[in-house]
C-alpha positions as CSV (number, residue, x, y, z in Angstrom):
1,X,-4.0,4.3,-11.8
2,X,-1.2,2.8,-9.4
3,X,-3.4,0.1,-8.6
4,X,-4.9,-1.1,-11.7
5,X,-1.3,-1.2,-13.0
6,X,-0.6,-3.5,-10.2
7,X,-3.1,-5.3,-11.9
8,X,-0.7,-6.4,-14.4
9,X,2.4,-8.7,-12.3
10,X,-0.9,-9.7,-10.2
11,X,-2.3,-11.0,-13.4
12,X,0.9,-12.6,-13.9
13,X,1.7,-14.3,-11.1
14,X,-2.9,-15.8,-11.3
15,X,-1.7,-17.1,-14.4
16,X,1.4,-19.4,-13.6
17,X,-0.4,-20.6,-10.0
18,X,-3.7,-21.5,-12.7
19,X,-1.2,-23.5,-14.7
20,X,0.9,-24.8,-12.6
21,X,-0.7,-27.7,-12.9
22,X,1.2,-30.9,-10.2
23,X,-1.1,-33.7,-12.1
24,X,-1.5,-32.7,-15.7
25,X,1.8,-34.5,-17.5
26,X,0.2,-37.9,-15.4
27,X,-3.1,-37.1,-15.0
28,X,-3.7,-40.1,-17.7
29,X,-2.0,-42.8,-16.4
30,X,-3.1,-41.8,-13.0
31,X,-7.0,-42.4,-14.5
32,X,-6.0,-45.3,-16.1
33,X,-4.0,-46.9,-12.9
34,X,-5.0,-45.6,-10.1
35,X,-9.0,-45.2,-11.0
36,X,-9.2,-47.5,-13.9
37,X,-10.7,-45.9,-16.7
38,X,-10.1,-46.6,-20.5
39,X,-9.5,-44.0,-23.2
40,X,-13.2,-43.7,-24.0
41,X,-13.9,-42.9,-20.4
42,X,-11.2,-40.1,-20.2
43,X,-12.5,-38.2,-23.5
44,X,-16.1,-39.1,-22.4
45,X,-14.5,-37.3,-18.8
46,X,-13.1,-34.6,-20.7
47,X,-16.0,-34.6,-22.5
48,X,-18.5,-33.8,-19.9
49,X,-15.7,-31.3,-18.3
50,X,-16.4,-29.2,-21.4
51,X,-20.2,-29.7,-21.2
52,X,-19.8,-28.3,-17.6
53,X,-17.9,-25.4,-19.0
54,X,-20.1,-25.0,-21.9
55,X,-23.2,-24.2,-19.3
56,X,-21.3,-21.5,-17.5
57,X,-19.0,-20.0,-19.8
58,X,-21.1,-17.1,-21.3
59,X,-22.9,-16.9,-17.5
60,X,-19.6,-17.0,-15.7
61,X,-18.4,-14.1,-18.0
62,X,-22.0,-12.1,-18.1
63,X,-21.4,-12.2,-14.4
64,X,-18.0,-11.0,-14.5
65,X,-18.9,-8.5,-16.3
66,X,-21.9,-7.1,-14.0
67,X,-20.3,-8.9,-10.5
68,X,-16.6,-7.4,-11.4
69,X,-13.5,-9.5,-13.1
70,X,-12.0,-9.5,-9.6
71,X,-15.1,-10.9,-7.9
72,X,-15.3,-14.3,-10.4
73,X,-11.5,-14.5,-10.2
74,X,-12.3,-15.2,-6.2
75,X,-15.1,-17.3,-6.6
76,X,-13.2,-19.3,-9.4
77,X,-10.1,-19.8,-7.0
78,X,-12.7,-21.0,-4.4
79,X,-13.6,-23.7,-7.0
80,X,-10.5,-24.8,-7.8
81,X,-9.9,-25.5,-4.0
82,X,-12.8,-27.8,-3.6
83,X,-12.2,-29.4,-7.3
84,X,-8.7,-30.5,-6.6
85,X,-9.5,-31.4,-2.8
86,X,-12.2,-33.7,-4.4
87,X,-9.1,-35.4,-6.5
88,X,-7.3,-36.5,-2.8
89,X,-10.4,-38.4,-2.3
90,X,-11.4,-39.7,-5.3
91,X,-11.6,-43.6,-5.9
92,X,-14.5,-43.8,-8.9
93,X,-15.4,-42.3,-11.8
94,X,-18.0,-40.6,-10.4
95,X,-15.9,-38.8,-7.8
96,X,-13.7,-37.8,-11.0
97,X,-16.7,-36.5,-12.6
98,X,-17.1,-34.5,-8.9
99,X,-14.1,-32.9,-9.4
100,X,-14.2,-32.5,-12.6
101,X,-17.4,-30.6,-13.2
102,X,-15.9,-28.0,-10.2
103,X,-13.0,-27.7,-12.0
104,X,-14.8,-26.4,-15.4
105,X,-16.8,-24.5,-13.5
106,X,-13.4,-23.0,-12.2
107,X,-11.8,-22.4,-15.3
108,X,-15.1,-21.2,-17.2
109,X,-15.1,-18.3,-14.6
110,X,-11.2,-17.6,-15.7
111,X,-11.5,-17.6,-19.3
112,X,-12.2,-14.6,-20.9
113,X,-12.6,-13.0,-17.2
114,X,-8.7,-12.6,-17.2
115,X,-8.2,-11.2,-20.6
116,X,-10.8,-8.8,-20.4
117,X,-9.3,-7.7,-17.1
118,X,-5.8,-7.5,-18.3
119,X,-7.3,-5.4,-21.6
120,X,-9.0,-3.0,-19.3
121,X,-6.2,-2.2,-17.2
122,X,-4.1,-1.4,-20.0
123,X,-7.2,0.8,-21.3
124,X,-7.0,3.2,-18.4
125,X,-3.4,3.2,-18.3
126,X,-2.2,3.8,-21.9
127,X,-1.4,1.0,-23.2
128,X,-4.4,-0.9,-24.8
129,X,-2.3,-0.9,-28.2
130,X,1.0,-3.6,-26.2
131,X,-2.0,-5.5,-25.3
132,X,-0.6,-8.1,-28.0
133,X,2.8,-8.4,-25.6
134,X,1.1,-8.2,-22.7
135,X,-0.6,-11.2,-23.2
136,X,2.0,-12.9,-24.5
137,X,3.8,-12.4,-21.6
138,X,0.8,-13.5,-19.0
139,X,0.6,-16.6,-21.2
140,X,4.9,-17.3,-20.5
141,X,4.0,-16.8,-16.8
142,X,1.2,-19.4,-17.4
143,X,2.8,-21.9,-19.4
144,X,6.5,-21.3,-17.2
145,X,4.0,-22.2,-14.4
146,X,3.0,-25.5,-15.8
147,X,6.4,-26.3,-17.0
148,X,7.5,-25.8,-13.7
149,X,4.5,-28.3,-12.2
150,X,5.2,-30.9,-14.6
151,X,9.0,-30.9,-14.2
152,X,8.8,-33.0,-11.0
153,X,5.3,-34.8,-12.0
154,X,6.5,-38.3,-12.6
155,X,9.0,-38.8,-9.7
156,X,6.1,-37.1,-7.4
157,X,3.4,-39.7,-8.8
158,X,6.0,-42.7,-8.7
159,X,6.5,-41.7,-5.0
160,X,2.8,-41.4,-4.5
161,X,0.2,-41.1,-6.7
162,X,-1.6,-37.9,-4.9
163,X,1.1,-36.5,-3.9
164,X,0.6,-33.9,-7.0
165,X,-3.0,-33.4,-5.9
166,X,-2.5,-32.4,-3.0
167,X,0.6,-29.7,-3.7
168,X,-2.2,-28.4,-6.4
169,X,-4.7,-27.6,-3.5
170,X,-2.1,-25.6,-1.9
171,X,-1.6,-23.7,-5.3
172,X,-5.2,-22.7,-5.7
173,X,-4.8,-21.1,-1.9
174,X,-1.9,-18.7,-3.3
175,X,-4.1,-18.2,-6.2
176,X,-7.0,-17.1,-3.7
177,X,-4.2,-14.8,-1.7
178,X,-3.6,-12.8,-5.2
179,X,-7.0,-12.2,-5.8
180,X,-7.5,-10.2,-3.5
181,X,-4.8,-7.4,-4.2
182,X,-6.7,-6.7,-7.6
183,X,-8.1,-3.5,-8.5
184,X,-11.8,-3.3,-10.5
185,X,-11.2,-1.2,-13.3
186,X,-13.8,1.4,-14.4
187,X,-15.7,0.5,-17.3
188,X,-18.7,1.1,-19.7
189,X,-21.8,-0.4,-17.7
190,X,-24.9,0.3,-20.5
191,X,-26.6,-2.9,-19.4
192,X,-30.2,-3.8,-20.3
193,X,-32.9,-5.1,-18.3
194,X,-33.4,-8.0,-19.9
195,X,-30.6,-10.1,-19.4
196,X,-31.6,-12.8,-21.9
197,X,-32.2,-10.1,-24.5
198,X,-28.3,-8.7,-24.1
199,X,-27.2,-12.0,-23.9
200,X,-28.9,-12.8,-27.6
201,X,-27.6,-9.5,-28.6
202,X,-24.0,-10.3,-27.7
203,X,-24.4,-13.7,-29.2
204,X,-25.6,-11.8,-32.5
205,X,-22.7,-9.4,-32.2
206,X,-20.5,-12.0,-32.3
207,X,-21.6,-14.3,-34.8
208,X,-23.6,-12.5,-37.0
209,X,-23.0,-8.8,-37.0
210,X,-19.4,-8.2,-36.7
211,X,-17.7,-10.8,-39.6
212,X,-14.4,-9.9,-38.7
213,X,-15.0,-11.0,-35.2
214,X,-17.2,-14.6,-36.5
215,X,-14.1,-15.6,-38.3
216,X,-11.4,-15.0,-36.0
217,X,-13.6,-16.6,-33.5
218,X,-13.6,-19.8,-35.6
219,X,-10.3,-19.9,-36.6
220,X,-9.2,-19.6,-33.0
221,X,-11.4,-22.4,-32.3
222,X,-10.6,-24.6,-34.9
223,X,-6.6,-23.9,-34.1
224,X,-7.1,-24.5,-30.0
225,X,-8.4,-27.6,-30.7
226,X,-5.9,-28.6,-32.6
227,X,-3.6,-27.8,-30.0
228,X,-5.7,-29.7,-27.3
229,X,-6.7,-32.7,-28.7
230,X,-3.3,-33.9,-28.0
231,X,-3.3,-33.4,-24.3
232,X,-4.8,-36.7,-23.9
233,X,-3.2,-38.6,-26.2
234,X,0.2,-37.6,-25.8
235,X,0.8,-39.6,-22.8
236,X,-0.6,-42.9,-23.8
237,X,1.1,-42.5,-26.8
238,X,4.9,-41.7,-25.4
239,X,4.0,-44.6,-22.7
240,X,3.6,-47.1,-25.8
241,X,6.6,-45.9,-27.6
242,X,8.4,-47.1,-24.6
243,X,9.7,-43.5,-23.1
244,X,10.2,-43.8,-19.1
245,X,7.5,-42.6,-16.6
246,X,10.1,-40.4,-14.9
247,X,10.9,-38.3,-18.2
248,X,7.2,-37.5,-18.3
249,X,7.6,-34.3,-16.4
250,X,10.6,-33.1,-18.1
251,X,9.0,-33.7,-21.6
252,X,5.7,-32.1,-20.3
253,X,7.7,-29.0,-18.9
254,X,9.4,-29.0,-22.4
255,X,6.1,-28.5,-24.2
256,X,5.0,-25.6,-22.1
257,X,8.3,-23.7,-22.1
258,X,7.7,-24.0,-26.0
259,X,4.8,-22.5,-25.5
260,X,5.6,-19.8,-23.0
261,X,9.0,-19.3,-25.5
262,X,6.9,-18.5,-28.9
263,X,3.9,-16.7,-26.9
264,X,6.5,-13.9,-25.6
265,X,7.9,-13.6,-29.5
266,X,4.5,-13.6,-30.8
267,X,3.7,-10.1,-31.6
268,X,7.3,-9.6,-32.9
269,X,6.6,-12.6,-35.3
270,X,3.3,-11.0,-36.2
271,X,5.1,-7.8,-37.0
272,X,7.8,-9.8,-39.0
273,X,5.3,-11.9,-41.0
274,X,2.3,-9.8,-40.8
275,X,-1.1,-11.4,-40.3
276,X,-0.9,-13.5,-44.3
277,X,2.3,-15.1,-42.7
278,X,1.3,-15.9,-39.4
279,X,-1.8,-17.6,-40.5
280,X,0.5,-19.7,-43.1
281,X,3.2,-20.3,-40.2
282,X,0.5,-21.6,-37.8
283,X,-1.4,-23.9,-39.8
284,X,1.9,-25.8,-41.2
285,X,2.6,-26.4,-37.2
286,X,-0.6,-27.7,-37.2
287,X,-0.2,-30.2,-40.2
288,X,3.8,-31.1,-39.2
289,X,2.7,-31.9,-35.9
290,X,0.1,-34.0,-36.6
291,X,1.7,-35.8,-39.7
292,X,4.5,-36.1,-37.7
293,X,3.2,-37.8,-34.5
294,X,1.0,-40.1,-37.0
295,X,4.2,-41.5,-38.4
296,X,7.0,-41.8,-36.3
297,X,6.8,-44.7,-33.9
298,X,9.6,-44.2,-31.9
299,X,10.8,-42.8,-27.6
300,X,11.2,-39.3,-30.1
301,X,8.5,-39.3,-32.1
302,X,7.0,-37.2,-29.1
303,X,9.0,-34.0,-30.2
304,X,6.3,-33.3,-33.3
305,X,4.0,-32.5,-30.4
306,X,6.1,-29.6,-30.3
307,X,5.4,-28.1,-33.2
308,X,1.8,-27.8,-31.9
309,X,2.9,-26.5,-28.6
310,X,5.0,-23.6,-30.5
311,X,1.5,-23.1,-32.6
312,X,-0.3,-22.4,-29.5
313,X,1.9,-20.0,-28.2
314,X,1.9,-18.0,-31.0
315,X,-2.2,-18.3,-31.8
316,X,-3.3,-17.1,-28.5
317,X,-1.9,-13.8,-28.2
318,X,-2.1,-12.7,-32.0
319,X,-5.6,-13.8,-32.0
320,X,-6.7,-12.6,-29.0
321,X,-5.5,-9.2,-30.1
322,X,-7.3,-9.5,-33.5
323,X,-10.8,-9.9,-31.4
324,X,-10.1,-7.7,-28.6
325,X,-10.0,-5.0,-30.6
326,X,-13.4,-6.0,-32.2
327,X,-15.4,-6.4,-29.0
328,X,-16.9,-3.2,-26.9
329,X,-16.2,-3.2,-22.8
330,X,-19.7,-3.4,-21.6
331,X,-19.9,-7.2,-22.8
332,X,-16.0,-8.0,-22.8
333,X,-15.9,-10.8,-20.9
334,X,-19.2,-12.6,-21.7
335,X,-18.1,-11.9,-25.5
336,X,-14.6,-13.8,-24.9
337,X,-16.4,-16.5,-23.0
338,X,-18.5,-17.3,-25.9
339,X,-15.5,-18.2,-28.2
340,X,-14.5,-20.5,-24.9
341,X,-18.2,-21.9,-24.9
342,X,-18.1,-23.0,-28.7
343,X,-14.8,-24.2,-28.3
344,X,-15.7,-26.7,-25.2
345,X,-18.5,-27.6,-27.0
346,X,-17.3,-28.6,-30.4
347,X,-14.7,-30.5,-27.9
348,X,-17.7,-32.0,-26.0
349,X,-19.0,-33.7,-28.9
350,X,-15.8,-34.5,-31.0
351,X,-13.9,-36.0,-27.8
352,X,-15.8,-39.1,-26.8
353,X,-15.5,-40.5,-30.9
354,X,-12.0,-39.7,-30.6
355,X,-11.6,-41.8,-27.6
356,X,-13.2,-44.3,-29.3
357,X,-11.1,-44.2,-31.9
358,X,-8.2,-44.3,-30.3
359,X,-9.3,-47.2,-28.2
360,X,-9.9,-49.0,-31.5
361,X,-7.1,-48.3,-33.9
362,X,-4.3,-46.9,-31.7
363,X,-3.4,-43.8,-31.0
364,X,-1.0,-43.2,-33.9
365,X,-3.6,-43.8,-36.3
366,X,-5.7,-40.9,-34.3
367,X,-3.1,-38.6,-35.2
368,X,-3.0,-39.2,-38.9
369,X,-7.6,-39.3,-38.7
370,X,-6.5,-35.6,-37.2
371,X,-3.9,-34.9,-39.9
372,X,-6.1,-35.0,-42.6
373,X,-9.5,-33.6,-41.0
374,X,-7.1,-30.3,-40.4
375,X,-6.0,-30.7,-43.9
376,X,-9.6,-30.0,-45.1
377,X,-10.8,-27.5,-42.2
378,X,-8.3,-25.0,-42.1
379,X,-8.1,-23.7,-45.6
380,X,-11.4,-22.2,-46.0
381,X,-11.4,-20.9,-42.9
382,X,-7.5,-19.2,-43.2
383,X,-9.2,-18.2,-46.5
384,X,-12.0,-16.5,-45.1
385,X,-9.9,-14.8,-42.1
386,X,-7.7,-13.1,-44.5
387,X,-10.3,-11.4,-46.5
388,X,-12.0,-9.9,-44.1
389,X,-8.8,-8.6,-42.7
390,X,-7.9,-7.7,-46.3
391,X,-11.2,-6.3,-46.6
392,X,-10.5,-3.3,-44.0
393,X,-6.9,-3.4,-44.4
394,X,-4.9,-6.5,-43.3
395,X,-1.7,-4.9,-42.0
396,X,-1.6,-5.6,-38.1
């Protein structure tokens, strides 16, 4: 029991060294300058980065489930060593693509792996019901993390441009050291034979089966993309509305101290507002932010990405909760990677016309494309979310 609840600040701490991420608030320019790719090329790079995570996200998490969550955690630390070492080297597209396809490999291992172990920690110990503010918290620790690496990002770059490559090597070692104080919790382990037949059986559990669980799934998706579409633009665009390289960092470390800030408050929000008025709440971020960045023009018209950075911060623990509570242990990771796996690939296809887009007609004018392609997706699917919740009684 001791040790699985050391589990918990060992979850922590995984979390901000796995996003404390030295390139991320220059990662674009440093494509663009230093390797020479257009906007096409990044998406169609971010692109294939989700392909790469689409083909091991529901393996990496069927294996964490059978190998252990502490076991991937390892071998996805390992990863992100060799990923990132790749970057100090990398001179072509094709060595991005290297690192790139080790990285998603990385992360595909992480996601839903962590959750599932963080929810079956607090399983054992008592406390499946705070899983809301747990995770809430592990996602502060994350996005503090990230702040934290982006704070200094574009005085390291300016100084030299691997600089924050080769700190984020050194972060994935630490990340490695924590691994290994983690405890396997004990868990349900009714696993059949055939391993393509569970697998199809999760995937109909999912999708088909349980409709609570389909539609949070979709509305999680179709929020997180929202949220992460801007990633990549966000840069270009604050670099065209004139704002200095060295206040990259700071803004950067702004937007994930927003998020970190509204994931901690999350569940409190959710028990203020209740699940009707957290939905409502989330997708008028969604819109603001995106109307917003489509019409201001100016250094400040950065700050509506905000209002997307406070929406993700609030989705990711309220909705994780919602379909935590839906999924049985045997298959929790694999069933959490599969909401990862249709989210990289919806990305995977979407990203590269984006890019092109963008390349095209600016930009701002991707922003406002977004704007109104949210304006006609989210509805029936906020719609649809809270009657099944109705359904079987929608009170949190």
């Amino acid at each position: 029991m001791t040790s699985l609840r050391r589990n918990i600040p060992l979850l922590y701490g995984f979390s901000f060294l796995q996003m404390t991420l030295f390139p991320m608030a220059v990662i674009t320019l440093f494509w663009k300058d230093h390797i020479g790719l257009s906007l096409s090329q990044i998406l169609l790079l971010q692109s294939i980065f989700a392909v790469a995570m689409v083909v091991m996200e529901y393996p990496s998490g069927y294996i964490s489930d059978r190998v252990g969550y502490r076991t991937a955690l390892t071998l996805a630390s390992v990863l992100g060593i060799a990923g990132w070492g790749v970057y100090t080297v990398a001179s072509s597209f094709r060595d991005v693509l290297i690192a790139e396809t080790l990285l998603g490999i990385s992360t595909s291992f992480i996601s839903g792996t962590d959750s599932a172990l963080l929810y079956e920690s607090l399983k054992e110990t008592g406390d499946e019901a705070a899983y809301g503010r747990f995770e809430g918290r592990s996602t502060f620790f994350g996005q503090t993390g990230e702040a934290a690496g982006a704070l200094f990002a574009g005085v390291l770059y300016a100084r030299y441009p691997l600089l924050p490559f080769v700190l984020q090597v050194a972060v994935w070692v630490l990340a490695l050291l924590l691994t290994r104080g983690m405890a396997e919790p004990p868990r349900e382990r009714h696993h059949q034979v055939n391993h393509l037949k569970e697998s199809l059986a999760s995937a109909r559990y999912v999708f088909i089966e349980n409709r609570r669980l389909r539609v949070t799934v979709l509305l999680s998706i179709a929020l997180g993309l929202s949220s992460f579409y801007p990633v990549w633009l966000i840069q270009p665009y604050m670099r065209n509305a004139g704002v200095p390289l060295a206040s990259f960092g700071p803004i950067w470390a702004g937007a994930n101290l927003t998020v970190a800030i509204f994931a901690v408050f999350s569940h409190r929000l959710r028990e203020q507002l209740r699940d009707r008025g957290m939905i409502f709440l989330l997708i008028i971020l969604v819109w603001g932010g995106y109307l917003g960045l489509g019409l201001a023009a100016g250094v400040w018209g950065f700050l509506f990405y905000y209002l997307l950075t406070a929406m993700r911060g609030m989705r990711g623990p309220f909705l994780l909760h919602v379909a935590q509570a839906e999924i049985p242990s045997a298959n929790r990771a694999g069933m959490l990677s599969l909401q990862s796996l249709c989210f990289r690939l919806l990305f995977a296809v979407t990203a590269p016309l984006l890019g092109r887009f963008a390349d095209a007609h600016g930009v701002g004018n991707s922003f406002r494309l977004l704007f109104f392609a949210y304006l006609l997706v989210l509805p029936p699917l906020v719609w649809l979310f809270l009657r099944q919740r109705h359904g079987v009684g929608s009170h949190p």
